[in-house]
C-alpha positions as CSV (number, residue, x, y, z in Angstrom):
1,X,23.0,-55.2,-31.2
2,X,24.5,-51.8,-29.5
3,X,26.2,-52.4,-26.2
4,X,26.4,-50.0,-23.4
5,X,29.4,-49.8,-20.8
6,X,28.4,-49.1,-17.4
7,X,30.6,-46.9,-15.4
8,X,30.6,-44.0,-12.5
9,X,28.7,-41.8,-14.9
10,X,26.0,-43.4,-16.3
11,X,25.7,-46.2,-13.4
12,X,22.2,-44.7,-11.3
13,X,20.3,-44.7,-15.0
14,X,21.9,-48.0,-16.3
15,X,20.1,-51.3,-15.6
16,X,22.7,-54.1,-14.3
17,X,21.2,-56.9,-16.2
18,X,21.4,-59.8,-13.8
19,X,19.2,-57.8,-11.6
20,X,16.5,-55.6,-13.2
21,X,14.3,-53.2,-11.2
22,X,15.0,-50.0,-9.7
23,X,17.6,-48.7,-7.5
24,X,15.8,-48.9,-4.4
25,X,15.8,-52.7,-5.2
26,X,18.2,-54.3,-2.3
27,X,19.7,-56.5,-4.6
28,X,20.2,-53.7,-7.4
29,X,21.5,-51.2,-4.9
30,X,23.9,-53.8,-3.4
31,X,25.3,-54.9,-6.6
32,X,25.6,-51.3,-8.2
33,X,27.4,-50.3,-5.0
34,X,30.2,-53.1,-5.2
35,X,30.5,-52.3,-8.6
36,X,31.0,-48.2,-8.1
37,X,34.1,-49.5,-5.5
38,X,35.6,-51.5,-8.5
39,X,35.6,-49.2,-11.9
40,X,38.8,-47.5,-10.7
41,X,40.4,-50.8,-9.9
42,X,39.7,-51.5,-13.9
43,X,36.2,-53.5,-13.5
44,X,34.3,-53.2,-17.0
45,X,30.8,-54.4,-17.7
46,X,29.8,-54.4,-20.8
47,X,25.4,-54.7,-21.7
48,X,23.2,-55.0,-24.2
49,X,21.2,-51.9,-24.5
50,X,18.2,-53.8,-24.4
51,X,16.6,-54.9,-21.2
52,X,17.8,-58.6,-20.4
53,X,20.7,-60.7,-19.5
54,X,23.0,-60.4,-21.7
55,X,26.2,-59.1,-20.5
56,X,30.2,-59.4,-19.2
57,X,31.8,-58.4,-16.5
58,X,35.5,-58.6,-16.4
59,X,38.8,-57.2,-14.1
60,X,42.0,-57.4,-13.9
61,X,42.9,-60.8,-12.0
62,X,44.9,-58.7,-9.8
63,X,42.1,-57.1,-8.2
64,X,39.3,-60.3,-9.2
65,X,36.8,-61.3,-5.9
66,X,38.6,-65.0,-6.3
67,X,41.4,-66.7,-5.0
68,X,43.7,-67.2,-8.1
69,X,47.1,-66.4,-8.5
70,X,47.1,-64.9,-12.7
71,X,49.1,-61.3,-12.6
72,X,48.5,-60.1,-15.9
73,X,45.5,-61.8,-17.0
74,X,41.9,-60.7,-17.5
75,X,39.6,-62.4,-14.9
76,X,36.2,-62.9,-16.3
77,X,33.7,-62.6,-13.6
78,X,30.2,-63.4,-15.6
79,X,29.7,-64.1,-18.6
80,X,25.9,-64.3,-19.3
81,X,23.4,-64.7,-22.2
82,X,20.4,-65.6,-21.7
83,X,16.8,-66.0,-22.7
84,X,15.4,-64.6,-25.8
85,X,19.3,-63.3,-26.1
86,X,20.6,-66.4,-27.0
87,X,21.4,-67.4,-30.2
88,X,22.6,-64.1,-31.7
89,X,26.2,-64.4,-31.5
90,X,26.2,-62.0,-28.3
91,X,28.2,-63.6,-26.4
92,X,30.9,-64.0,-29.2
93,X,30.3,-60.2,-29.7
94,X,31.3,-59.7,-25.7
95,X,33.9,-62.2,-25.2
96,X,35.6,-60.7,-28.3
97,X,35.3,-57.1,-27.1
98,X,36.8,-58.2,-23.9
99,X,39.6,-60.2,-25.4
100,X,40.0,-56.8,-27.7
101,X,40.4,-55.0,-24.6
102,X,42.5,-56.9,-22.7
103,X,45.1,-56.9,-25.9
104,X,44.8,-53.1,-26.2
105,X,45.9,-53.4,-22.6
106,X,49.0,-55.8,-22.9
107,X,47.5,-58.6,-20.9
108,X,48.3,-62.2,-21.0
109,X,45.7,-63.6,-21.9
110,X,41.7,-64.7,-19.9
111,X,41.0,-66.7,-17.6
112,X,37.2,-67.4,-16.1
113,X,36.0,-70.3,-13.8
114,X,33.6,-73.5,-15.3
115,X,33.2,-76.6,-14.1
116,X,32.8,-80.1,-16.7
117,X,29.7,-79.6,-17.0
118,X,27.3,-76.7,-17.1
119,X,26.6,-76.1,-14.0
120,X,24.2,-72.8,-13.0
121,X,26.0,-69.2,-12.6
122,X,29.3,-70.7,-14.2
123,X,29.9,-70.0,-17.7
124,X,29.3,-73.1,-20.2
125,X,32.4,-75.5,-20.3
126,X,31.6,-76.5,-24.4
127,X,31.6,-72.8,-25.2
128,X,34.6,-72.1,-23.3
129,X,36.2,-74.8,-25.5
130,X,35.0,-73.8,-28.6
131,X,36.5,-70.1,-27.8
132,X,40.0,-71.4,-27.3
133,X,39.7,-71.8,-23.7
134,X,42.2,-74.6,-22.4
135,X,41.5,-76.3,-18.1
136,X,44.5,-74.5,-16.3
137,X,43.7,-75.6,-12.5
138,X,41.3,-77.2,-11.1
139,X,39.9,-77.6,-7.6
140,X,39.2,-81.0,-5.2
141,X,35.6,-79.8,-5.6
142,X,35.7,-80.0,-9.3
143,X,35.7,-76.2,-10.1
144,X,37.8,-75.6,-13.1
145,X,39.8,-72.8,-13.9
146,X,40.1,-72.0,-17.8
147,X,42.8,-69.8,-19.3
148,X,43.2,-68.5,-23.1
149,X,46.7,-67.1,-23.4
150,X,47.8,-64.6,-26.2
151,X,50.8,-65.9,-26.6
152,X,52.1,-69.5,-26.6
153,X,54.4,-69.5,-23.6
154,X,52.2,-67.4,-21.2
155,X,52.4,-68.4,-17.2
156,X,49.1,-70.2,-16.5
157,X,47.0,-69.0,-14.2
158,X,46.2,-71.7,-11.3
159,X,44.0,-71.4,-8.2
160,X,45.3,-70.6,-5.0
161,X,46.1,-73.3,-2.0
162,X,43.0,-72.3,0.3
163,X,40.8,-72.9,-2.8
164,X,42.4,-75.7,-4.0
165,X,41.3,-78.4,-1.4
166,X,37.9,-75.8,-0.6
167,X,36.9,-77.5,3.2
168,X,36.0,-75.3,6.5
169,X,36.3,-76.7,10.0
170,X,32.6,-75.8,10.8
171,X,29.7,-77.8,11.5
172,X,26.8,-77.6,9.8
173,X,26.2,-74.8,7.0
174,X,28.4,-72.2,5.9
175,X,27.9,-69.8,3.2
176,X,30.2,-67.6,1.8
177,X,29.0,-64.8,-0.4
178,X,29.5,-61.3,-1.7
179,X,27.6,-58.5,-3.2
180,X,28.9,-59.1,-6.5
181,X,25.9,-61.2,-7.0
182,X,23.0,-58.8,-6.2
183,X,20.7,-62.0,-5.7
184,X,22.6,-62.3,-2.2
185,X,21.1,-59.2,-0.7
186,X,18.1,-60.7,-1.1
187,X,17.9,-64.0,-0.5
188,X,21.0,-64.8,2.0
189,X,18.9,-63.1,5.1
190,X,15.7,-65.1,3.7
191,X,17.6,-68.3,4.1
192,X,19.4,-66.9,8.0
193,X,15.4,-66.4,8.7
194,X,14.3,-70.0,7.3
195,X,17.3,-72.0,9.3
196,X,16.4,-70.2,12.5
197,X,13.0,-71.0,12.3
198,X,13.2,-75.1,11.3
199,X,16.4,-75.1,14.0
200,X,19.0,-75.6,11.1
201,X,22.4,-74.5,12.0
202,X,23.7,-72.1,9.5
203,X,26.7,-69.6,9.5
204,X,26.7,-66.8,6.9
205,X,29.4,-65.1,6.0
206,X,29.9,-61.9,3.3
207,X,33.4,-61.5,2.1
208,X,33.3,-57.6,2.3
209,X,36.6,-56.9,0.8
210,X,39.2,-58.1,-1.8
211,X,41.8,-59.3,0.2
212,X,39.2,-62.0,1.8
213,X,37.9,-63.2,-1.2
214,X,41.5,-63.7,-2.4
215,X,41.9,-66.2,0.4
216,X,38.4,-67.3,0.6
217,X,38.5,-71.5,1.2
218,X,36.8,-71.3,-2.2
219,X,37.5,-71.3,-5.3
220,X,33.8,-69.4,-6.1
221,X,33.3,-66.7,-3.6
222,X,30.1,-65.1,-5.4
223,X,28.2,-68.4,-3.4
224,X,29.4,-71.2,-1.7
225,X,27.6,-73.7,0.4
226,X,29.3,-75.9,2.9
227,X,27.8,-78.8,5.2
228,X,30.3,-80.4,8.0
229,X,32.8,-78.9,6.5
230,X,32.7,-79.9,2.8
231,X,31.7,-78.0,-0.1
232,X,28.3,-78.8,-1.6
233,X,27.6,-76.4,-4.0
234,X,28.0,-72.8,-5.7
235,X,23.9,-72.4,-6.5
236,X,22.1,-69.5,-4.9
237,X,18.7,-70.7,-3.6
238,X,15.6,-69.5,-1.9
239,X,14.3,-70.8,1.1
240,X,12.6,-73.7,-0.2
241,X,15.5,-75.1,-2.2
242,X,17.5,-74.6,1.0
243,X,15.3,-76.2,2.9
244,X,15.0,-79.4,0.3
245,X,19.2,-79.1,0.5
246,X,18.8,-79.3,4.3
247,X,16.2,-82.4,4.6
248,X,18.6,-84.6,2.4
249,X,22.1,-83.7,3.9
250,X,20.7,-83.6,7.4
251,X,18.4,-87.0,7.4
């Protein structure tokens, strides 16, 4: 397999992977936009050649869309194989470019979020372990925070307070979100039209820059759904998922 790397150049004629279609595609415009604002900050994503998911994307945790505190580590935003991709070794061949990368750099060490199970959008918590990956943090809503250091005695990474103990003070739905998921685009003002219409209260809100999703009340800012305060889950949906979600918190 022959990997690409995306970057200022090349990113109009590259496909994104986790959103295929042209660039007048909301959710590929979106996503290729918050990615042109990040290459300088040291944002690398790394693709098959082929068309498909299968792919990293990966930052330094200073400047990562999440509210952890891990100076000198790589932050692993996706990490995503899937389909007729999997199988291959592919994601052994990205993880180990990044982990090449980040040594070439003089970093600490990677860190990425999972939970104890697999969960959809988070990376697989079995592979993680079989990679080296060791639970650093973890959050009251069960999100956990996985580091592998390069060196024994390396500072572990851990979550920040606000995304600690995630919890909001409004009623009904919140969602946070960002445009680092290009699915957002798409289907966040689907769901704003939906609740309107069946009378659900919702609140919507895009974290538009870094220093929000750094104190976001959430440990994963990509998408995170809140009902009366308490965190439900990090799944995008469409409207009829949402509105399933909505008839069994609401009844």
């Amino acid at each position: 397999m022959e990997y690409i790397r995306v970057t200022k150049e090349n990113l109009d004629s590259e496909h994104i992977c986790c959103a295929i279609s042209n660039n007048r595609d909301v959710q590929v415009s979106s996503k290729k936009s918050w990615l042109s604002e990040r290459f300088d900050e040291g944002l690398v994503f790394l693709k098959s050649e082929e068309r498909g998911k299968c792919f990293i994307e990966y930052i330094p945790a200073e400047y990562a869309w999440n509210p952890v505190e891990a100076d000198g580590y790589i932050y692993i935003d996706c990490l995503w194989v899937s389909g007729s991709f999997k199988g291959h070794g592919y994601s052994n061949d990205l993880l180990n470019e990044c982990k090449n990368d980040a040594k070439e750099k003089g970093k600490k060490g990677l860190c990425i979020l999972s939970e104890k199970k697999k969960k959809p959008f988070l990376s697989d918590p079995e592979y993680l372990k079989y990679k080296g990956f060791t639970v650093c943090d973890e959050a009251d809503n069960g999100i956990l925070l996985w580091y592998l250091p390069f060196e024994k005695n390396a500072e572990k990474p851990r979550f920040k307070e606000c995304a600690k103990h995630p919890h909001v003070k409004s009623s009904g739905f919140v969602i946070y979100y960002t445009y680092q998921c290009p699915f957002n685009a798409k289907y966040v003002p689907i769901l704003e039209a939906t609740a309107k219409e069946r009378g659900i209260p919702l609140q919507t809100v895009r974290l538009k820059s870094r220093e929000e999703a750094q104190n976001a009340p959430t440990p994963v800012t990509t998408y995170a759904v809140f009902y009366n305060g308490e965190y439900v889950t990090n799944e995008q949906m469409n409207d009829t998922k949402f509105i399933k979600l909505a008839d069994g918190l609401m009844k």
